[in-house]
C-alpha positions as a Markdown table, in Angstrom:
| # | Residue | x | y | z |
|---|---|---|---|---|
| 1 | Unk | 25.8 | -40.9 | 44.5 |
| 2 | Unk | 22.9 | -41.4 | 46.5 |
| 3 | Unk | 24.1 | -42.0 | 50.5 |
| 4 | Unk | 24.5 | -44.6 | 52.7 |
| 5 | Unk | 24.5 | -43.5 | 56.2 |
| 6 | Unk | 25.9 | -46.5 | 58.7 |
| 7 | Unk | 23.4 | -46.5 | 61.7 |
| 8 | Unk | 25.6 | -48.0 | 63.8 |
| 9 | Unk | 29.0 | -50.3 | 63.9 |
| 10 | Unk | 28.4 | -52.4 | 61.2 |
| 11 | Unk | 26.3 | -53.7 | 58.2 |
| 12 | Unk | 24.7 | -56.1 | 60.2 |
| 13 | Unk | 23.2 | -53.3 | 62.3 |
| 14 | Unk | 21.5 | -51.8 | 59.8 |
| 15 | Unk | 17.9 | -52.9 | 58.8 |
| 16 | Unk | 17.4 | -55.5 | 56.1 |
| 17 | Unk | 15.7 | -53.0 | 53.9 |
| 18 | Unk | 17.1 | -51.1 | 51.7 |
| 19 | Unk | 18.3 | -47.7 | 52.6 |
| 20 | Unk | 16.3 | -45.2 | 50.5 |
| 21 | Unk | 17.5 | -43.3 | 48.7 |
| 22 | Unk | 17.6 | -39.4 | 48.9 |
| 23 | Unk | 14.2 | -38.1 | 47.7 |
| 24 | Unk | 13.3 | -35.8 | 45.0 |
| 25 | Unk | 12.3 | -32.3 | 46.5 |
| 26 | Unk | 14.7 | -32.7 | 49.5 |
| 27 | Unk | 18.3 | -30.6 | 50.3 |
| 28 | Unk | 21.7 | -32.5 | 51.6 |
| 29 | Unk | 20.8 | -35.6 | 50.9 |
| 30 | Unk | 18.0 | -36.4 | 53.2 |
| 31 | Unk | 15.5 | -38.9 | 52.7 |
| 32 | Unk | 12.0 | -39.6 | 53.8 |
| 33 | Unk | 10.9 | -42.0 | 56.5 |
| 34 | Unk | 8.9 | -43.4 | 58.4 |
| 35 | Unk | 8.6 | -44.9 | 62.0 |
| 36 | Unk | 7.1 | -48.0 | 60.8 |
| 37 | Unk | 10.9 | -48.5 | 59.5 |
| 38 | Unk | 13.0 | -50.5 | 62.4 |
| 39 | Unk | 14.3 | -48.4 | 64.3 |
| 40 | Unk | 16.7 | -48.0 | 67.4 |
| 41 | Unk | 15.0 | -48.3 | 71.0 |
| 42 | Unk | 16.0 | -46.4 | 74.2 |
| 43 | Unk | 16.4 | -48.5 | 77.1 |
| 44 | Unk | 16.8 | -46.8 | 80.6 |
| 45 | Unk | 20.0 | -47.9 | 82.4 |
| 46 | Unk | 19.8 | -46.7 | 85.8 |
| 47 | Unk | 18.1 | -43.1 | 87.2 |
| 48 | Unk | 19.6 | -40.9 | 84.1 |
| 49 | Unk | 21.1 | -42.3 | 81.9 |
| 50 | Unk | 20.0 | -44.4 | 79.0 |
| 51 | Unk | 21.3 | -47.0 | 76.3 |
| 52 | Unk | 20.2 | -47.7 | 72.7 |
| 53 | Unk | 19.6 | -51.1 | 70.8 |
| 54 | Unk | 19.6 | -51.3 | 66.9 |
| 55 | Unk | 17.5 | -52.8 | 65.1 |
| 56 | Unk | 19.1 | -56.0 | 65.3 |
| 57 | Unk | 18.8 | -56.3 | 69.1 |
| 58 | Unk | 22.8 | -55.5 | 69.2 |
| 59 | Unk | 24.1 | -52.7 | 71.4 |
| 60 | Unk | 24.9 | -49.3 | 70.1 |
| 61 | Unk | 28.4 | -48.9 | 70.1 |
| 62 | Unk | 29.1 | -46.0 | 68.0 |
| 63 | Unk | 30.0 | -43.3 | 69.7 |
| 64 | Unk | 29.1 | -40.9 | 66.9 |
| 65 | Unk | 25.5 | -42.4 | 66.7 |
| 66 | Unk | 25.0 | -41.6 | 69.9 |
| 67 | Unk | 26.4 | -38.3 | 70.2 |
| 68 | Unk | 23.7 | -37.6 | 67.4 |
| 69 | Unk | 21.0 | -39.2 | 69.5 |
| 70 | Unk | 21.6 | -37.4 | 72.6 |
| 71 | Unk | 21.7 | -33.9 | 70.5 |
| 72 | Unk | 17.9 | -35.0 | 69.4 |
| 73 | Unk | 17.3 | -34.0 | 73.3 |
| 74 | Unk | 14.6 | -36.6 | 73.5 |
| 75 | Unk | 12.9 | -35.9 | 77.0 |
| 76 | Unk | 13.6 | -38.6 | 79.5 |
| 77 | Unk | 10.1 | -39.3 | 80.5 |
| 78 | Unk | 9.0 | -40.0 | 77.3 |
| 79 | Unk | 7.8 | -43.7 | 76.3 |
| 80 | Unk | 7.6 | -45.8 | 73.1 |
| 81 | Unk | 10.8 | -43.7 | 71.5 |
| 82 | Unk | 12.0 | -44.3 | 68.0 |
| 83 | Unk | 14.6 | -43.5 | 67.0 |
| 84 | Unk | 15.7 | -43.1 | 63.1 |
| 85 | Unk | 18.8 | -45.6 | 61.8 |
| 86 | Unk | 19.7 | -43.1 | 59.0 |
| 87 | Unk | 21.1 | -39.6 | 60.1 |
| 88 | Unk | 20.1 | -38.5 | 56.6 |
| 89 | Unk | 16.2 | -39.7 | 57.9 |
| 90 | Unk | 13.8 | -36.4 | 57.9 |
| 91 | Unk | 12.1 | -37.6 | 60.9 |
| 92 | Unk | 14.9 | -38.5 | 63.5 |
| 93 | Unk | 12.7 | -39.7 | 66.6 |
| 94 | Unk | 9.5 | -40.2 | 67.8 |
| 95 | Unk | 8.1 | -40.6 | 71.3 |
| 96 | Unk | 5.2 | -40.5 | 73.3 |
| 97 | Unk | 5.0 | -37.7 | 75.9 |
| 98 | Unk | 3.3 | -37.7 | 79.4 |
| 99 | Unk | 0.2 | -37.4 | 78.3 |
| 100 | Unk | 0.7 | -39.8 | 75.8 |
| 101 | Unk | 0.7 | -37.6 | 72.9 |
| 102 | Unk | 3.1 | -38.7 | 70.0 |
| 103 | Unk | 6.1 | -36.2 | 69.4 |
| 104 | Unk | 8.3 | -36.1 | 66.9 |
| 105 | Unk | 12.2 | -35.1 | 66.6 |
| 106 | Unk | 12.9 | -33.5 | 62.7 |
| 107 | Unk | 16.7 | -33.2 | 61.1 |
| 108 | Unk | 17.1 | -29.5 | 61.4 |
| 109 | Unk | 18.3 | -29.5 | 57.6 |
| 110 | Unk | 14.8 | -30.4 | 57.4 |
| 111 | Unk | 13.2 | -28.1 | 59.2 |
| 112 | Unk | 14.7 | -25.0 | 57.7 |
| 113 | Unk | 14.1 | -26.5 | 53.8 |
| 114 | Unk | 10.1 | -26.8 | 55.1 |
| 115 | Unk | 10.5 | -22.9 | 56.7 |
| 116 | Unk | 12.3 | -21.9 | 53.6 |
| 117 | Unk | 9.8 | -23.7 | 51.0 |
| 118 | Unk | 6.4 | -22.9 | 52.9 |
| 119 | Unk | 4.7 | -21.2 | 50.1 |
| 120 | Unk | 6.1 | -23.6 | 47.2 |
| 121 | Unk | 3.6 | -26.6 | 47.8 |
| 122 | Unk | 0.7 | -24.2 | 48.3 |
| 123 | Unk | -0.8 | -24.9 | 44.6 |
| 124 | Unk | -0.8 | -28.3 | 46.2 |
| 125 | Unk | -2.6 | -27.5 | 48.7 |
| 126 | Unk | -5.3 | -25.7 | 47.0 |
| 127 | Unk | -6.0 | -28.8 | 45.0 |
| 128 | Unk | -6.1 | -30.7 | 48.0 |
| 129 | Unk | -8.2 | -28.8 | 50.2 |
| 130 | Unk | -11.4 | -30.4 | 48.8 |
| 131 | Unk | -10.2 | -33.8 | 49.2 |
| 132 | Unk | -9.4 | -32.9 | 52.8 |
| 133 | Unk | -12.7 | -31.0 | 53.3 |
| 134 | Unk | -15.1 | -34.0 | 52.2 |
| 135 | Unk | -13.5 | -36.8 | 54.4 |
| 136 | Unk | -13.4 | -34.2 | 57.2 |
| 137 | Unk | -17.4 | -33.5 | 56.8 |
| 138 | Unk | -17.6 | -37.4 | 56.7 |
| 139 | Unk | -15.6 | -38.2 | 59.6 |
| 140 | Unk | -17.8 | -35.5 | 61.6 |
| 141 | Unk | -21.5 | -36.7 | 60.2 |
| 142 | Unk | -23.2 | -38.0 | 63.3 |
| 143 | Unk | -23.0 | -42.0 | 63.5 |
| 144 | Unk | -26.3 | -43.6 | 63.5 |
| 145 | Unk | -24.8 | -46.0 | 66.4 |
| 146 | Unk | -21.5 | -46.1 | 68.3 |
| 147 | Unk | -19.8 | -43.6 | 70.3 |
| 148 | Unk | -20.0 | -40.0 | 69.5 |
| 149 | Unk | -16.2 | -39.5 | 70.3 |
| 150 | Unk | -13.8 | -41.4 | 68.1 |
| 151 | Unk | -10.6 | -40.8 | 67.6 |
| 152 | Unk | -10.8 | -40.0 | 63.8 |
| 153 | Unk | -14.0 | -37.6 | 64.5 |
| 154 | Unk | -11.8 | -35.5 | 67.1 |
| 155 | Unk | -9.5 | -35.4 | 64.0 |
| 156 | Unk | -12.0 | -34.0 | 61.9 |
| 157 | Unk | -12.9 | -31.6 | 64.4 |
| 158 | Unk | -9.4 | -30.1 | 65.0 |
| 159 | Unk | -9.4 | -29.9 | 61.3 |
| 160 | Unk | -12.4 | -28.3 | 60.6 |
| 161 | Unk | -11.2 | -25.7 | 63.8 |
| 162 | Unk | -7.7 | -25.3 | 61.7 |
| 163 | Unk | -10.1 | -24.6 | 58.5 |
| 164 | Unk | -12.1 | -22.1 | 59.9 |
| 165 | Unk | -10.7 | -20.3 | 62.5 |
| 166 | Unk | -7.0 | -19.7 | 61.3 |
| 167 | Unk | -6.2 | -21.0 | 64.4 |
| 168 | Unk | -2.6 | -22.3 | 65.4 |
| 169 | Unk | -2.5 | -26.0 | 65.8 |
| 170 | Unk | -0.5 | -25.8 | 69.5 |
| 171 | Unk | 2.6 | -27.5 | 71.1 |
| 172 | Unk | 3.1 | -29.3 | 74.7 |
| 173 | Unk | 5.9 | -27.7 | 74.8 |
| 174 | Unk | 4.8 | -24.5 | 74.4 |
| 175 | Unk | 1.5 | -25.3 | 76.5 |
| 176 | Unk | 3.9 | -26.7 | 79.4 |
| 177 | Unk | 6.6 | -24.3 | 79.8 |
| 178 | Unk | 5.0 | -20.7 | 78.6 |
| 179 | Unk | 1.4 | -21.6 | 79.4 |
| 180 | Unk | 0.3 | -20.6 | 75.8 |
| 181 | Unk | -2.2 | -22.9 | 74.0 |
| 182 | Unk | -3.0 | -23.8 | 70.2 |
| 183 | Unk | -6.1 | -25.9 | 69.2 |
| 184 | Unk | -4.5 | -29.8 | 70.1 |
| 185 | Unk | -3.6 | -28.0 | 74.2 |
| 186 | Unk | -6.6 | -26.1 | 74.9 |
| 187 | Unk | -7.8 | -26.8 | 78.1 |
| 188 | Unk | -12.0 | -27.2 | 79.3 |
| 189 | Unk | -11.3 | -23.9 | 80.4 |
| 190 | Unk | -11.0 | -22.2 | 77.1 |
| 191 | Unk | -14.2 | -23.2 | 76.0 |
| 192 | Unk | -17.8 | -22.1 | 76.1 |
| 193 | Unk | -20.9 | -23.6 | 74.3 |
| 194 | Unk | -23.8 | -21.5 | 74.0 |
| 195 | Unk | -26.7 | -23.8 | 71.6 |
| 196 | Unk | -24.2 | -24.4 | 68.8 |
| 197 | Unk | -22.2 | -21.3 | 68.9 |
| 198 | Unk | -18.7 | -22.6 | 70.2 |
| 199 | Unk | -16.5 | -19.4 | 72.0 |
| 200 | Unk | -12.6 | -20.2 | 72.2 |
| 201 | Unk | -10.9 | -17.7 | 74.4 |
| 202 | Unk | -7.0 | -18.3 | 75.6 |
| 203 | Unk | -3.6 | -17.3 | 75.7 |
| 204 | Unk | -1.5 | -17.8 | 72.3 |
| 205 | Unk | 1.8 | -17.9 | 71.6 |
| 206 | Unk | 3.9 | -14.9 | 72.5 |
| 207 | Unk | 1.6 | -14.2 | 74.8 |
| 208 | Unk | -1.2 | -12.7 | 72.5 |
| 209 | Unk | -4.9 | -13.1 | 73.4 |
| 210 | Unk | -6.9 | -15.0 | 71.3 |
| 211 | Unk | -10.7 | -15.2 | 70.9 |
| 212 | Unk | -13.0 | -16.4 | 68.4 |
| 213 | Unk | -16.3 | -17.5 | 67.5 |
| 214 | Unk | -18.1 | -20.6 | 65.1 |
| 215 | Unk | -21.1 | -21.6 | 64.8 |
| 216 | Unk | -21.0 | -25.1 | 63.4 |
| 217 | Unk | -23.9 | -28.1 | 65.0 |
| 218 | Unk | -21.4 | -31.0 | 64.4 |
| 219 | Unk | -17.9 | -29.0 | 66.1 |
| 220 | Unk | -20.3 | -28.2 | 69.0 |
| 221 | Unk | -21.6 | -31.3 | 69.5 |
| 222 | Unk | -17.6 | -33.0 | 69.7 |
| 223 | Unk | -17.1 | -30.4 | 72.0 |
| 224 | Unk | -20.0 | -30.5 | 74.6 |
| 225 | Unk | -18.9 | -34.3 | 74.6 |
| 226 | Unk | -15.6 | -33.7 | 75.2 |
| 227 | Unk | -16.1 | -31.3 | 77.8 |
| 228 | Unk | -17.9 | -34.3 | 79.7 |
| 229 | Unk | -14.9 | -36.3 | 79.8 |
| 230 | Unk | -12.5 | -35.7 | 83.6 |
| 231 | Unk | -9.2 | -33.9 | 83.0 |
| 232 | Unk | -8.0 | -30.2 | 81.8 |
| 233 | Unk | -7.6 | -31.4 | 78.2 |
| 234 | Unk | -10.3 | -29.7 | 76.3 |
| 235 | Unk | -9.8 | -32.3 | 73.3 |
| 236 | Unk | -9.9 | -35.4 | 74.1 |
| 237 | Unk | -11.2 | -39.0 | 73.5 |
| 238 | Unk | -11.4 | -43.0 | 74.8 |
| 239 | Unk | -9.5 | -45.5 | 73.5 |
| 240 | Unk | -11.3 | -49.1 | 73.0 |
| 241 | Unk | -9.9 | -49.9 | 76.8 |
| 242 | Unk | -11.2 | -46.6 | 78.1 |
| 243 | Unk | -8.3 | -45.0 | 78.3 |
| 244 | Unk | -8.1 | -41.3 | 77.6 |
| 245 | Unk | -6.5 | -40.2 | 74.8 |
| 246 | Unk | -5.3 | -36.4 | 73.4 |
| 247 | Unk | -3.7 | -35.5 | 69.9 |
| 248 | Unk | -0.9 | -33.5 | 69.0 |
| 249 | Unk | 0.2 | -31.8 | 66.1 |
| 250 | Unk | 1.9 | -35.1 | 64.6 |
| 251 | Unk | -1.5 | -36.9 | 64.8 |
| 252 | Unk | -3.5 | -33.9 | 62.7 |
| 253 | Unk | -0.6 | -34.0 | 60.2 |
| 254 | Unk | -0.5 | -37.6 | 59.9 |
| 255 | Unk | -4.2 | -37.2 | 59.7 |
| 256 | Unk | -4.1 | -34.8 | 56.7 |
| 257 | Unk | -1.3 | -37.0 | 55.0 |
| 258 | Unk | -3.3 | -39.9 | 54.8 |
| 259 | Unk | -6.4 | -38.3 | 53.3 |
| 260 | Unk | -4.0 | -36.4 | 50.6 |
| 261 | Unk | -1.5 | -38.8 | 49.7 |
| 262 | Unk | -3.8 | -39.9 | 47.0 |
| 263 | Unk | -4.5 | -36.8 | 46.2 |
| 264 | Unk | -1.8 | -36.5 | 43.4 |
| 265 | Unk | 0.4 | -35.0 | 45.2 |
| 266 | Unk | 4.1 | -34.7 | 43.7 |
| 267 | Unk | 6.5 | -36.7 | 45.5 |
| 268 | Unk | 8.3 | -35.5 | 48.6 |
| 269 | Unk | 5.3 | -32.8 | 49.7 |
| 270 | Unk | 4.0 | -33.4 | 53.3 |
| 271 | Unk | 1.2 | -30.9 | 54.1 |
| 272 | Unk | 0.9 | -30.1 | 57.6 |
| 273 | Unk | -1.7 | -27.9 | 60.1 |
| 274 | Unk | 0.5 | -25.3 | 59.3 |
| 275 | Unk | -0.7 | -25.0 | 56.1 |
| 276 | Unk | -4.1 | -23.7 | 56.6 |
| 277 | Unk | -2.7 | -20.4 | 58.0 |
| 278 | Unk | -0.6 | -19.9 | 54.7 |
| 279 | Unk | -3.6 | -20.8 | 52.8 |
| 280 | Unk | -5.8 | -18.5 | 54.4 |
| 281 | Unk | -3.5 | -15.9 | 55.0 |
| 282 | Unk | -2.5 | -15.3 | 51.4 |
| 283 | Unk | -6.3 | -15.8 | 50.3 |
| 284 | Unk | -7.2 | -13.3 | 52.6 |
| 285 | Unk | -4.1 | -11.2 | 51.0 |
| 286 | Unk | -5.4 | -11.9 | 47.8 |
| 287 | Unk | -8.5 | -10.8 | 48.0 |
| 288 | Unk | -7.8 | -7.4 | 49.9 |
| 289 | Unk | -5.8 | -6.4 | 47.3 |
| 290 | Unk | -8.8 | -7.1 | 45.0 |
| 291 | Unk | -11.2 | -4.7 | 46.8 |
| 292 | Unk | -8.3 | -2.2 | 47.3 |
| 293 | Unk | -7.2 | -2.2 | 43.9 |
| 294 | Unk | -10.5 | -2.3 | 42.1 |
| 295 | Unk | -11.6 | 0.5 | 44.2 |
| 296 | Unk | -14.4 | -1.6 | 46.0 |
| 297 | Unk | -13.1 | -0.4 | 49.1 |
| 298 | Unk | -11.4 | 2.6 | 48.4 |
| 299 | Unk | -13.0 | 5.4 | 50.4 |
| 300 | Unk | -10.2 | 6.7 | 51.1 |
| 301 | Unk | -7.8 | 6.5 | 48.1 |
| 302 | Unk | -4.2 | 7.4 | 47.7 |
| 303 | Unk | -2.8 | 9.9 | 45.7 |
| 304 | Unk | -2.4 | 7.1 | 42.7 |
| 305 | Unk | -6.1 | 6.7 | 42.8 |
| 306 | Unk | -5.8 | 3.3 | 44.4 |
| 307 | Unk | -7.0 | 2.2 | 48.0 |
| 308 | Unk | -4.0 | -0.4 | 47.8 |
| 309 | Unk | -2.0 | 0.0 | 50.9 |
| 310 | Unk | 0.7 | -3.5 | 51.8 |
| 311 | Unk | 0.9 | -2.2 | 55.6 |
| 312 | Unk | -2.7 | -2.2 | 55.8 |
| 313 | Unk | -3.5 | -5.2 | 53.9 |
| 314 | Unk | -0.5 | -7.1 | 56.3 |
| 315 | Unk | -2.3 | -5.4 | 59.4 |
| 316 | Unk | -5.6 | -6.7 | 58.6 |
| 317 | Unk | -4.4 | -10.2 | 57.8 |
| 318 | Unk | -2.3 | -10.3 | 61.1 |
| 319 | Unk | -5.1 | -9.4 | 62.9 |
| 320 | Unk | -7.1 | -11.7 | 61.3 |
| 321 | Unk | -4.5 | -14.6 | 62.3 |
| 322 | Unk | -3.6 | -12.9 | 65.5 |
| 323 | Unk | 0.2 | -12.8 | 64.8 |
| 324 | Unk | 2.4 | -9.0 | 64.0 |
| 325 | Unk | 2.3 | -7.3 | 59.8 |
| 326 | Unk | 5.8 | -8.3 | 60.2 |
| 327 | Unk | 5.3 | -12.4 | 60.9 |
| 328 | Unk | 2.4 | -12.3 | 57.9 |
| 329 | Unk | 4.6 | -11.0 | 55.4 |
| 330 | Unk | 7.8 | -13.8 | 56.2 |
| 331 | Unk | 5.7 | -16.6 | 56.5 |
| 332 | Unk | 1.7 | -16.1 | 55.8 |
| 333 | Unk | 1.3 | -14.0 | 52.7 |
| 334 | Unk | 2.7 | -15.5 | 49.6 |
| 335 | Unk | 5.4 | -12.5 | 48.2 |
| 336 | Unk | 4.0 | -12.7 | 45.2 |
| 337 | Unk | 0.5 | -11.6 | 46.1 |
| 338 | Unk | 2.3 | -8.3 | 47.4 |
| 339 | Unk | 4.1 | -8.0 | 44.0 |
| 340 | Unk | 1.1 | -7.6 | 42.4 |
| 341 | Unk | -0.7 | -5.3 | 44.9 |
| 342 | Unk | 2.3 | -3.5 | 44.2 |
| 343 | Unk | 2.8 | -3.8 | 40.3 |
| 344 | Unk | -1.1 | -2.7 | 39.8 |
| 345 | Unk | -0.6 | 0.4 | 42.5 |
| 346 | Unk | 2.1 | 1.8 | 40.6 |
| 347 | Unk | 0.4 | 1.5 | 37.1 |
| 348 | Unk | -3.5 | 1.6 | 37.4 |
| 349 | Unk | -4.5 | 1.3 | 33.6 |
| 350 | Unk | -7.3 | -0.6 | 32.8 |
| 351 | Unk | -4.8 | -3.1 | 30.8 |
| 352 | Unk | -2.9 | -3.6 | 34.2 |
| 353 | Unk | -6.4 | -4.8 | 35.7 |
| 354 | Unk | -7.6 | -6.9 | 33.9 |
| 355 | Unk | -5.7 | -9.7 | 36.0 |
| 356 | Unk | -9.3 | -9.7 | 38.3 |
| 357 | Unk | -11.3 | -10.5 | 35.0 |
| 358 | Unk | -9.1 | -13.2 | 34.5 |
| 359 | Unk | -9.1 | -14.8 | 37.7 |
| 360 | Unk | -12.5 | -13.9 | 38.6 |
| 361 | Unk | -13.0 | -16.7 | 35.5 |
| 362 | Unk | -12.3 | -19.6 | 37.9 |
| 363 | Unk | -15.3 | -21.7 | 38.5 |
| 364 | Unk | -13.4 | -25.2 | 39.7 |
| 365 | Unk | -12.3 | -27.1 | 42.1 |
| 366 | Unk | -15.2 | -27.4 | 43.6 |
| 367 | Unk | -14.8 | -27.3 | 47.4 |
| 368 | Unk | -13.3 | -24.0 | 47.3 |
| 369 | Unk | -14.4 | -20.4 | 47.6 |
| 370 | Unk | -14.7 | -17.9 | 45.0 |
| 371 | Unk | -11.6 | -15.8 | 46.4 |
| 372 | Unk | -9.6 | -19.9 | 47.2 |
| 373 | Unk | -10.3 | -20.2 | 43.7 |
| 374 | Unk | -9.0 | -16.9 | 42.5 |
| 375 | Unk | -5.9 | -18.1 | 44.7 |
| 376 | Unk | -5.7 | -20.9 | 42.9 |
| 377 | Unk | -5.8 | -19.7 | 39.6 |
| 378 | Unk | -3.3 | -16.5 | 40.5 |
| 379 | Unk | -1.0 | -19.7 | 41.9 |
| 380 | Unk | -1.5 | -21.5 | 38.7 |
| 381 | Unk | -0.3 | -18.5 | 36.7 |
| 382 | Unk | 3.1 | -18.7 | 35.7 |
| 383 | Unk | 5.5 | -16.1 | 37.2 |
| 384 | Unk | 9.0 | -14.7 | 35.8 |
């Protein structure tokens, strides 16, 4: 029986739309939403404390609903909060922080199906990566009037930066209390233009050093730009009252989401900046094991005749996305990518090859890489 959640003390409190349903895809009964949906607002009452109005102006009396917002640990100094009606909701609040980025609040039932599903959608992805590549490249092309520095053109840059750099795609939170930085936190500091070679340098989560290097006319030219604006935000632009404006996560996701969910998408997937990392993680898997197992990189073979080595292949991709052999293999290389580097590297007939002849045969989408499009195809490829 699909749920019914009271948001508060009685039917009148609840919003005059139907409450959905829980959605296909999801655990517990959870359903997706949306902040556009009426929602409950915060309203300060005095120097710490706050109370909550539903939807229908009314008071929140329930003292369960409450309890449940106050465990959402919504920072006080946040502005413009949403909160969700439905405890079932995926997205539970929203807010805007002190640099008026919007944050968001996820059911933790949520947030452990996404952890625990990361590499199911990834076919998905690969399908949609062109899609998401094209509008990108036209949201970048330089506009023959009007500002340089939109909104949806800093977008397209942080997405083109998640696409090719592996980059993570950074948290205030993380930037605030640890000082390490992803791409939506960097600061001016962290970058260095030299013609159109962009160098990002700064501390990343867990405290690793990160550095890297792209050459790319239309990222450089959003970044000298940016770099002209005040502040310590790297990425940044102004709004139509000349306000200045940063991004978070949310905003890149939101931004993908709106490009793909056209994209055929089956319903109840939600790609997010994440995504890229698992993409390019597992390609990078993929094709490793190619090299090691066709012996194109093999100079120093193993006692099967194989250069195919998981610990090494894992080491290269960590380094690769800055992050330990042991973080790859939970939650960057698809498992079954190291199945087959291992299923080949314990039988290395010809018959037990020809897998690469097969997936070397993938010549579409277009949009994609030869070794994206073997990852596709391998994806593709039904499993026991």
């Amino acid at each position: 029986m699909p749920a019914s959640p009271k948001p508060g003390t009685s039917s009148s409190a609840r919003s005059s739309e139907p409450a959905p349903s829980p959605s296909p895809g999801l655990q517990g009964g959870l359903v997706y939403v949306s902040p556009t949906l009426p929602g409950i607002t915060r309203v300060r009452c005095g120097a710490k404390a706050f109370r909550y109005r539903l939807p229908d102006g009314q008071w929140l009396q329930d003292l369960a609903e409450i309890d449940r917002i106050r465990r959402l640990a919504i920072p006080p100094a946040y502005t413009q909060v949403w909160i969700c009606p439905l405890p079932n909701g995926h997205l539970q609040a929203t807010g805007l922080d002190a640099r008026g980025r919007r944050q968001y609040r996820y059911h933790p039932l949520w947030r452990r199906q996404r952890d625990e599903g990361k590499f199911e959608h990834m076919q998905a992805f690969g399908r949609a990566l062109p899609r998401i590549r094209a509008r990108v490249a036209r949201d970048l092309a330089t506009p023959r009037r009007g500002p340089v520095l939109t909104r949806e053109r800093l977008l397209a840059t942080l997405v083109r930066l998640l696409d090719t750099t592996f980059l993570r795609v950074g948290n205030e939170e993380y930037a605030s209390t640890n000082r390490s930085y992803g791409l939506t936190t960097l600061r001016t500091r962290h970058a260095r233009l030299q013609g159109n070679e962009l160098r990002l340098r700064f501390r990343g989560k867990s405290g690793v050093q990160q550095e890297t290097t792209l050459n790319d006319p239309q990222v450089a030219r959003v970044v000298r730009r940016c770099q002209q604006l005040p502040g310590q935000e790297l990425f940044q632009y102004a709004d139509e009252d000349g306000n200045l404006r940063t991004l978070g996560s949310g905003d890149v996701n939101d931004y993908l989401n709106e490009i793909t969910r056209t994209a055929g998408k089956a319903d109840g997937e939600r790609f997010t900046a994440k995504d890229f990392r698992t993409w390019h993680g597992t390609t990078q898997a993929l094709e490793l094991t190619r090299l090691a197992c066709t012996g194109a990189d093999a100079a120093n073979p193993t006692e099967k005749g194989l250069g195919y080595s998981a610990q090494a292949i894992l080491a290269e991709v960590a380094y690769q996305l800055g992050n330990t052999p042991a973080v790859c293999k939970k939650s960057y290389v698809h498992p079954a990518v190291l199945a087959l580097g291992a299923q080949i590297a314990s039988d290395p007939s010809p018959r037990s090859q020809q897998v690469w002849a097969r997936l070397g045969g993938a010549t579409s989408p277009r949009g994609l890489s030869a070794a994206e499009r073997r990852l596709l195809a391998f994806l593709s490829k039904p499993r026991a």
